[in-house]
NUGU-221535 format. One line per field, with one value per residue (C-alpha): residue in three letters; y, z, x. Coordinates in steps of 0.001 Angstrom, whole numbers, padded with zeros to 6 digits. Each point is the difference from the previous one (the first is absolute). Layout:
! NUGU-221535
fike = ALA  ...
Y = Y  ...
Z = Z  ...
X = X  ...
This chain:
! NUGU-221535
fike = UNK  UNK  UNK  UNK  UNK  UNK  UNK  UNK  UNK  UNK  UNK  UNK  UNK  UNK  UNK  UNK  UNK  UNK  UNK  UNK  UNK  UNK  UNK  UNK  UNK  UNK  UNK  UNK  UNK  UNK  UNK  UNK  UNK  UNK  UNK  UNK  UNK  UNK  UNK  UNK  UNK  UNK  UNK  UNK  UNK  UNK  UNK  UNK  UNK  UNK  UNK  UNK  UNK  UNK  UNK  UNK  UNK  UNK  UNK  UNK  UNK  UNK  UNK  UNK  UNK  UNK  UNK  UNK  UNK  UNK  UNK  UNK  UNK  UNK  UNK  UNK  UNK  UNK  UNK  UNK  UNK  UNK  UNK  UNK  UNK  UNK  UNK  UNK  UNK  UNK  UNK  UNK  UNK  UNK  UNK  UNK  UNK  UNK  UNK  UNK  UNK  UNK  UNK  UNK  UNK  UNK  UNK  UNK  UNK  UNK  UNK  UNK  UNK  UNK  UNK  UNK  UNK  UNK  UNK  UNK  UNK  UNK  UNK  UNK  UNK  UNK  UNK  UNK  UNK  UNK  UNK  UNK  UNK  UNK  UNK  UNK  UNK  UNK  UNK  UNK  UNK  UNK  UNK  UNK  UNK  UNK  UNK  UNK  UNK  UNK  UNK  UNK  UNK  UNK  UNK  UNK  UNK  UNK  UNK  UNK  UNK  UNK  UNK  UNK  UNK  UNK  UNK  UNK  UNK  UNK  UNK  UNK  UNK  UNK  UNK  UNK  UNK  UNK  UNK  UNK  UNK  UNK  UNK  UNK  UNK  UNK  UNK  UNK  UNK  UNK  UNK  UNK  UNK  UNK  UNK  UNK  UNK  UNK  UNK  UNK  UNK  UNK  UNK  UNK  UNK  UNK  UNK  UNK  UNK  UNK  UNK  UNK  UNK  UNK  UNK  UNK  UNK  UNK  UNK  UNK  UNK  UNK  UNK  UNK  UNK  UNK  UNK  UNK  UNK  UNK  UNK  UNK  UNK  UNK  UNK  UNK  UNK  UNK  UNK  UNK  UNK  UNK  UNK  UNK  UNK  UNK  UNK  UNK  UNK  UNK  UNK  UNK  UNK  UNK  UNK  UNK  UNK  UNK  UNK  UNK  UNK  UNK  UNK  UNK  UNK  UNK  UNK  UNK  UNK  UNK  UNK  UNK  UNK  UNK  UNK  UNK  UNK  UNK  UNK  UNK  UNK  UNK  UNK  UNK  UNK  UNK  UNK  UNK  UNK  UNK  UNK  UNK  UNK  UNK  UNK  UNK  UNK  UNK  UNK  UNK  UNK  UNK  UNK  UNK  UNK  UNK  UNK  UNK  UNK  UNK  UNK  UNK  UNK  UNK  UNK  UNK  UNK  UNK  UNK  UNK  UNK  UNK  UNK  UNK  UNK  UNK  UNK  UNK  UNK  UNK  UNK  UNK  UNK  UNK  UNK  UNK  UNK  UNK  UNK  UNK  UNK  UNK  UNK  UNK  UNK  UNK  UNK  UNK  UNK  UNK  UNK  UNK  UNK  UNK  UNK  UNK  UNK  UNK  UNK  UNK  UNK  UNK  UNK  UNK  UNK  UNK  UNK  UNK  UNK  UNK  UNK  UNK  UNK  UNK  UNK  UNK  UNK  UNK  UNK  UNK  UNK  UNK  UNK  UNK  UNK  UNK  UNK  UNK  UNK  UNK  UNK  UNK  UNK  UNK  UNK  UNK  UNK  UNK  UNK  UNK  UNK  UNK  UNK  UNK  UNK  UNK  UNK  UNK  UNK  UNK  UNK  UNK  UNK  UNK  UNK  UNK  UNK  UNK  UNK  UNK  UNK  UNK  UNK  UNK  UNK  UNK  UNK  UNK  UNK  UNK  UNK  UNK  UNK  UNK  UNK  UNK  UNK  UNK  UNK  UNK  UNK  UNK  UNK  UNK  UNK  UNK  UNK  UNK  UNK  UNK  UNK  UNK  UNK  UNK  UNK  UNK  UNK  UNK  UNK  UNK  UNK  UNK  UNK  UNK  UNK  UNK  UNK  UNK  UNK  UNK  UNK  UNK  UNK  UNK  UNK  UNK  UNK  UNK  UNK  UNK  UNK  UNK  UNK  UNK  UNK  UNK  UNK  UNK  UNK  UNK  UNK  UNK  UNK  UNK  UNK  UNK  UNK
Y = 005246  000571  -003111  001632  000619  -003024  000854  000914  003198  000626  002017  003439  000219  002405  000087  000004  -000846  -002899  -001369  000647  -001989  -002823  000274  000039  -003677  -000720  000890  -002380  -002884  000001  -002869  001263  000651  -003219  -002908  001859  000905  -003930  -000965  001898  -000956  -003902  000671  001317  -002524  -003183  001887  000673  -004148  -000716  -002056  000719  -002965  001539  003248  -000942  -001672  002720  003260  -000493  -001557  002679  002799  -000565  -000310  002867  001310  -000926  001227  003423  000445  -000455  001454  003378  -000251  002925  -001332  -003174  002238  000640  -003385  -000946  002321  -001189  -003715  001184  001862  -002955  -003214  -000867  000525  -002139  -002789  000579  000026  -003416  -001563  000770  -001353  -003215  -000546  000996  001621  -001131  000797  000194  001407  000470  003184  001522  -000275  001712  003609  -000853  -001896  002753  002653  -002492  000299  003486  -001527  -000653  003523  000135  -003453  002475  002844  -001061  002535  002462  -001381  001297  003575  002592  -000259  -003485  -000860  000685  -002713  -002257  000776  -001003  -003004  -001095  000485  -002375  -002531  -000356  -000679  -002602  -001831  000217  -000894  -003078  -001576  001708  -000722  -002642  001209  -000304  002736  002301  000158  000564  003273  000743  001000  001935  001749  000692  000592  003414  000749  -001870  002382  002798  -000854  -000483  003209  001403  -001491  001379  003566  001149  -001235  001891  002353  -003303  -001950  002572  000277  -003894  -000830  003542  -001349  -003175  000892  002444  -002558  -003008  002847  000042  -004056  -000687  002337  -000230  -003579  000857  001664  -002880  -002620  002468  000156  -003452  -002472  -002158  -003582  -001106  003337  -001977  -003716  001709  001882  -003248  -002669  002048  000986  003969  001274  003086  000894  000111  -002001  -001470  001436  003992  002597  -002163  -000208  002114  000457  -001655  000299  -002111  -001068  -002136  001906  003332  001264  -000604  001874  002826  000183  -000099  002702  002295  -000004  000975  002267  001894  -000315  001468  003139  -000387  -001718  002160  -002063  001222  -003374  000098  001766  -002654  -002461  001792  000185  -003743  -000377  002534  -002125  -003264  000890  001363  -003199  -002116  001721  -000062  002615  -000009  000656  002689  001257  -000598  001271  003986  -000091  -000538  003351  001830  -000562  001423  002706  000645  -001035  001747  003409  002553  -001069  -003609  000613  001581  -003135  -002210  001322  000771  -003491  -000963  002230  -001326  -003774  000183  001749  -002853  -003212  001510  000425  -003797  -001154  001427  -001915  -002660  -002953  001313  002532  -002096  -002078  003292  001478  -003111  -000118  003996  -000548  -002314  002676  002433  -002699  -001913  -001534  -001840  -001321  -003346  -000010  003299  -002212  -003129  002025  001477  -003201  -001430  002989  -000585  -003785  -000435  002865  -001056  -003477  001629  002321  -001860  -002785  000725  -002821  000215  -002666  000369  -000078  -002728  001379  001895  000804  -002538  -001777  -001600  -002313  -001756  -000355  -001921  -003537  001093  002756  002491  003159  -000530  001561  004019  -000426  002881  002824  003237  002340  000582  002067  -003421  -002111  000957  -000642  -003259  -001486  001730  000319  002964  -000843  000192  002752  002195  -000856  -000151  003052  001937  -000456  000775  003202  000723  -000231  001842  003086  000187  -000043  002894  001867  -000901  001084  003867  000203  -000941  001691  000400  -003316  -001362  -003966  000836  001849  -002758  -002329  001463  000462  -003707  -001193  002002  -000739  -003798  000069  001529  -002786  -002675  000865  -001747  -003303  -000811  002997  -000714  -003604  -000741  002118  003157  -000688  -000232  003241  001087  -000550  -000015  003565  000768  -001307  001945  003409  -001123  -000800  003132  002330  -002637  000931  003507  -000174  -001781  003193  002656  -001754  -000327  003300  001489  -001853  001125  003489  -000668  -001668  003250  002485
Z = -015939  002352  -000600  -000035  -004231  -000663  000243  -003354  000159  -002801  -002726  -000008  -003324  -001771  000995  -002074  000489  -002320  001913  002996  -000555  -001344  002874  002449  -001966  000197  003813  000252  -002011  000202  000920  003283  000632  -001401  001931  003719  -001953  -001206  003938  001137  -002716  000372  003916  -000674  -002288  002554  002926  -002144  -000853  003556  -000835  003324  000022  -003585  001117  002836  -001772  -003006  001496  002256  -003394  -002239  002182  000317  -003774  -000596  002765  -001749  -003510  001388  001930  -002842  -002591  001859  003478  000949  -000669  002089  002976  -000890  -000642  003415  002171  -001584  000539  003686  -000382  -001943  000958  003666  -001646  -002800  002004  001953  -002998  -001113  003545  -000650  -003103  001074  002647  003481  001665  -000499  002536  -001880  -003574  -003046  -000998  003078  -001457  -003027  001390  002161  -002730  -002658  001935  000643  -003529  000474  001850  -003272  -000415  003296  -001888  -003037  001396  003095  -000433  001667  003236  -000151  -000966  002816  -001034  000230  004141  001671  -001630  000272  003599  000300  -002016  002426  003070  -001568  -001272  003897  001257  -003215  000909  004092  -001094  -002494  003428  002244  -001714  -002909  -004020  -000826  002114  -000298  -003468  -000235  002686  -002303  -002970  002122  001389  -003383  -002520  001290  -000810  -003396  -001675  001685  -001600  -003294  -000083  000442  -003025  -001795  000485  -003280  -000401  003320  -001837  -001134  003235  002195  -002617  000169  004061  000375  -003037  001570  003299  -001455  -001754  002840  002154  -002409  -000158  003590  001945  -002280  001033  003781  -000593  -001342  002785  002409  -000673  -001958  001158  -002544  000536  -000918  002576  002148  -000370  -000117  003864  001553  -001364  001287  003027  -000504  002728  000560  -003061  001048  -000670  -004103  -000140  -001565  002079  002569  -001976  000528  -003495  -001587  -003836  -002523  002485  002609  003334  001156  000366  -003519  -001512  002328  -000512  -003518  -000153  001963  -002506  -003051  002266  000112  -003593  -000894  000150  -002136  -002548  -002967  -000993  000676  001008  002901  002170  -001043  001068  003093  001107  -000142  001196  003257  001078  -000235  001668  002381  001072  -000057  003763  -000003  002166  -000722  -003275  000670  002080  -002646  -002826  002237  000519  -003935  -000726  002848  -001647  -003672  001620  001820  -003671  -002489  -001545  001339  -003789  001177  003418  -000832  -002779  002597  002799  -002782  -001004  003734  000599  -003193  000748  003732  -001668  -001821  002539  003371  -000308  -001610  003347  001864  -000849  001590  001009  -001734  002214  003380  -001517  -000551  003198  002179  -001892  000505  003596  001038  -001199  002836  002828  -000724  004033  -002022  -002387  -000440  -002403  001448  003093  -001227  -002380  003327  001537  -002608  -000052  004340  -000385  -003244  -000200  002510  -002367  -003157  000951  001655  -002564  -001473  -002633  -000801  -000576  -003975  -002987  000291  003430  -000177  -002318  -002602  -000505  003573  -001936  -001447  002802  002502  -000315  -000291  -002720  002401  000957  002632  002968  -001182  -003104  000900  000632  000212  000354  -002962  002708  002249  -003393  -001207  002769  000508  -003253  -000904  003413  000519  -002792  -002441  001159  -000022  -003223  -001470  001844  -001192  -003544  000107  001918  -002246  -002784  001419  000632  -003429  -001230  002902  -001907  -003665  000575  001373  -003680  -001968  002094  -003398  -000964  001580  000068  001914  002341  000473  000015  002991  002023  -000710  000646  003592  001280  -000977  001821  003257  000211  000950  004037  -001557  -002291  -002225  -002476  -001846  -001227  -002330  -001365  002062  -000798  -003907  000588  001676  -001931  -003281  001184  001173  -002970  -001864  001749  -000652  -004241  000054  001089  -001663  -003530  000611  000671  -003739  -001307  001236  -001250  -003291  -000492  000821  -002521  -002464  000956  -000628  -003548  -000655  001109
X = 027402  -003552  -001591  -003374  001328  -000823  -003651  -000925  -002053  -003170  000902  -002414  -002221  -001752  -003841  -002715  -003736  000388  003680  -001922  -002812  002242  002066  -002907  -001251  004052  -000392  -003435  001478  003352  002463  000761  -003657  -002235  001913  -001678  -002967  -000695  001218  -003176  -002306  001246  -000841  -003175  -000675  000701  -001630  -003367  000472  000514  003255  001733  002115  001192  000605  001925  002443  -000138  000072  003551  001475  -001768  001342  003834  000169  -002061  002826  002999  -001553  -000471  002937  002348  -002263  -001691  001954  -001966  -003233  001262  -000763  -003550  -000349  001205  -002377  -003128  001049  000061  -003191  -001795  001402  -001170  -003863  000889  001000  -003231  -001896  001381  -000471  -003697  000141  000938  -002532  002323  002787  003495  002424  002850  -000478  003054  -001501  001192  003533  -000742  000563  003284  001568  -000616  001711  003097  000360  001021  003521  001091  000565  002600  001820  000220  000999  001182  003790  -002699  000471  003534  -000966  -000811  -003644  -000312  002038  -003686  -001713  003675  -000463  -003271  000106  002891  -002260  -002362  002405  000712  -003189  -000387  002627  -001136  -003019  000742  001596  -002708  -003242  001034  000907  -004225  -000948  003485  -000188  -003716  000635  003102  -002362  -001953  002721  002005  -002654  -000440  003236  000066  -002749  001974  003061  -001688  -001598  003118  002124  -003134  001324  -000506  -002644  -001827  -002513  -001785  000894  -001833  -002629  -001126  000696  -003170  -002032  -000147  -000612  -002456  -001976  000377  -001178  -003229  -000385  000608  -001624  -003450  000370  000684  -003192  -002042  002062  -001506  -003390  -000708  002552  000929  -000074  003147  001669  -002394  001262  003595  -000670  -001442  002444  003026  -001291  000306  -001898  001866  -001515  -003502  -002733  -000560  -003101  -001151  000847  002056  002736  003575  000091  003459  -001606  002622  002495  001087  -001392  -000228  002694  001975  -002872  -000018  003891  -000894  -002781  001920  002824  -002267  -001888  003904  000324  -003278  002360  001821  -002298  -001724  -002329  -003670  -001261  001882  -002387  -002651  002810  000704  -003388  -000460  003322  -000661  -003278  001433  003612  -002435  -002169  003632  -000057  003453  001400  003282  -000265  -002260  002652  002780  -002599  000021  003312  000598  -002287  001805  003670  -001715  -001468  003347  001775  -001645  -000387  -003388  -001141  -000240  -001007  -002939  -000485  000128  -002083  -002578  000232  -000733  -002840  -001935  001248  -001314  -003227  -000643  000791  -000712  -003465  -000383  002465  -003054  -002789  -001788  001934  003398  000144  -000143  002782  002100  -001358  001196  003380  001003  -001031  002381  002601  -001627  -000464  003143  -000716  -003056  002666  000160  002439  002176  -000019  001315  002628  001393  000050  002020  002507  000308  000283  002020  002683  002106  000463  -000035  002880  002167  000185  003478  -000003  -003481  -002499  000371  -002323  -003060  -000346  -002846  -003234  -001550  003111  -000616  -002770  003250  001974  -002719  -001379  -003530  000479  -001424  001116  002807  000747  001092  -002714  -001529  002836  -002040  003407  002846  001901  000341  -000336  003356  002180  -001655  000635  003023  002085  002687  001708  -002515  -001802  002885  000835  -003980  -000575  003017  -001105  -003668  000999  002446  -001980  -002752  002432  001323  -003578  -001250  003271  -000363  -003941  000719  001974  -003018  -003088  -001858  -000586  -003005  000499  003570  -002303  -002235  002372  001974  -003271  -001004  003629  000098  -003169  -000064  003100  -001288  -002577  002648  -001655  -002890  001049  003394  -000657  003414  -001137  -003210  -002126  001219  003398  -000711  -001559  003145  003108  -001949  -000729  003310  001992  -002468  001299  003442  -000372  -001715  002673  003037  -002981  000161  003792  000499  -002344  002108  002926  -001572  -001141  003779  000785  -002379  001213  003463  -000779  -001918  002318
């Protein structure tokens, strides 16, 4: 039996503009819909009180059950669930460090978003026969690469930091997997991951927008105590603007992948959302998402029918109407103007020069390193590896191409590598069967070109990597869906005949 029938599927009912008004109060109220709601109102609550202390210690514990409630009782409304603790959480915990009076260098909120999506592995314990089927060796193979570098890395850099790289390795692939058990389930699947990127779009770039221009105290307090200073300077206007989350980069990651699914969304705000969403992924100055952002639009263009094409380069013309002239005025415009320059005079470069530095210098290391230094070796996770709980000595690793290698050695690469590509394939494939459906479109452009910007950071780990496989494991329940249809509707044929 396909273990994805042991997702129950809704029953269809007969509409009505009094069942639909019921069901939209169902939809409002419901049990799989007030335990999130009362998470945000409770954190609203505490933050207007200014009881940091409290909400540190209640939002982490609030969140996993909240997890654990939806994941059993609306597993596809987990996944909503998840992004927005993503989108939300790193300005929460900001929000409570201001209301307790100072920055905390270490905060429990920050494990509210990674430990929710590690609920999702309880889906490959359930349904873990998959892994034996010919859909499921890609992510065995992967999963295989990284249980390498774990165990490299418990011996290498100590269990603390291995195990903390190990979530941020896996998770990706967790949600992935999840989304694909969900298969009949996909219409709604695809329907929440673009209404929620659709409506964080909305929420965090109007905030980008009011980081930019006002600077918030508490983004301020946040930028000082950790030291960010390649994120400007915490005052308006200075500021490479990182809205909700963490830094920079996450957010631009993050705003490029609803800018994709903007699409394939339906909803008329998204062009308000978009427009927000264009300025602010604009003054992150983050070229490489820029980058990955054009590529994206080339593969729809290249993907889709003359019906969309002409959708989409309408959609462009109005959007760049809009934001362009706004990117030109007064001192937004010097900060755009001295960011696009340095992608004409890369010799002026700073960072250009010091990313071709490290390729020259480190390559030669990272590819001859047959066992690999392991997981705990590199990023964040350094903090728990060194006596000082600073970043240690490959902290800052500005290349996924060299990254991987590193921390994985031959053996895991070939066998990480062999089932990303894989899986990447088999989506390129299952995609050219279902060129109508927008979302698969999107999906394979955001799934390529996050993918072509391991020259510039680890793109398969994180937030990019999220984006990824939930992307790509998308593609794939979509054709296995549309596979169960056909089969369905022979046999309604049959039955009739």
């Amino acid at each position: 039996m396909d273990a994805t029938t042991a997702i129950p599927t809704p029953a269809p009912q007969q509409s009505s503009p009094q069942r639909a008004r019921r069901g939209g109060l169902r939809s409002l109220f419901g049990r799989d819909t007030l335990p999130p709601l009362a998470l945000w109102l409770l954190t609203a609550l505490l933050i207007g009180a200014h009881q940091g202390t409290v909400l540190t210690l209640a939002f982490p514990v609030l969140s996993i059950a909240v997890g654990f409630w939806l994941y059993f009782v609306n597993p596809v409304r987990y996944i909503g669930f998840m992004w927005w603790l993503w989108f939300l959480s790193p300005e929460v915990r900001r929000l409570a460090d201001y209301g307790k009076g100072g920055f905390t260098p270490t905060s429990l909120i920050q494990v509210a978003p990674l430990a929710v999506t590690m609920i999702s592995g309880i889906s490959l314990l359930r349904y873990y026969p998959i892994l034996g089927q010919r859909r499921g060796l890609p992510l065995l193979l992967a999963l295989l690469g990284i249980g390498y570098g774990f165990v490299v890395g418990v011996v290498g850099s100590g269990p603390a930091a291995a195990v903390y790289d190990l979530a941020n390795w896996i998770y990706p692939f967790l949600i992935g997997f999840h989304i694909m058990v969900l298969t009949r389930q996909y219409p709604e699947c695809s329907k929440t991951i673009i209404n929620t990127f659709i409506y964080g779009m909305l929420v965090m770039g109007a905030y980008g927008l009011v980081q930019f221009f006002i600077m918030p105290p508490w983004d301020a307090m946040w930028m000082i105590g950790s030291d960010m200073n390649s994120q400007g300077d915490p005052v308006p206007l200075g500021v490479r603007v990182f809205s909700t989350m963490n830094s920079s980069g996450p957010f631009a990651f993050a705003m490029m992948g609803a800018m994709v699914f903007v699409m394939a969304a339906k909803h008329r705000i998204r062009w308000i959302a978009a427009a927000f969403g264009f300025f602010s992924f604009a003054l992150s100055l983050v070229r490489s998402t820029w980058g990955g952002w054009a590529i994206a639009m080339i593969i729809q263009l290249m993907k889709s029918s003359n019906k969309v094409r002409i959708r989409i380069i309408v959609s462009a013309v109005v959007l760049a109407g809009v934001c362009v002239p706004l990117l030109t005025f007064g001192p937004v415009a010097d900060r755009m103007q001295q960011r696009l320059n340095t992608l004409v005079n890369l010799k002026d470069d700073q960072s250009y020069e010091a990313r071709n530095q490290f390729y020259a210098d480190f390559a030669k290391k990272a590819f001859t390193d047959v066992t690999g230094e392991g997981l705990g070796a590199t990023g964040a996770s350094t903090k728990l590896s060194s006596n000082n709980g600073q970043l240690g000595q490959y902290g800052s690793f500005d290349s996924g191409v060299m990254n991987i290698p590193f921390v994985l050695g031959w053996p895991g690469t070939l066998l990480y590598m062999s089932g990303v590509l894989w899986l990447l394939v088999r989506a390129v494939r299952v995609s050219f069967r279902l060129s109508e459906d927008r979302y698969v479109c999107a999906c394979l452009s955001l799934a390529i070109s996050i993918f072509a910007m391991l020259v510039f950071t680890n793109s398969l780990v994180g937030t990019g990597g999220l984006l990824l496989f939930s992307s790509v494991f998308s593609i794939l329940s979509a054709g296995h869906w549309a596979k169960l249809q056909r089969q369905a509707n022979v046999r309604i044929t049959e039955v009739s005949d």
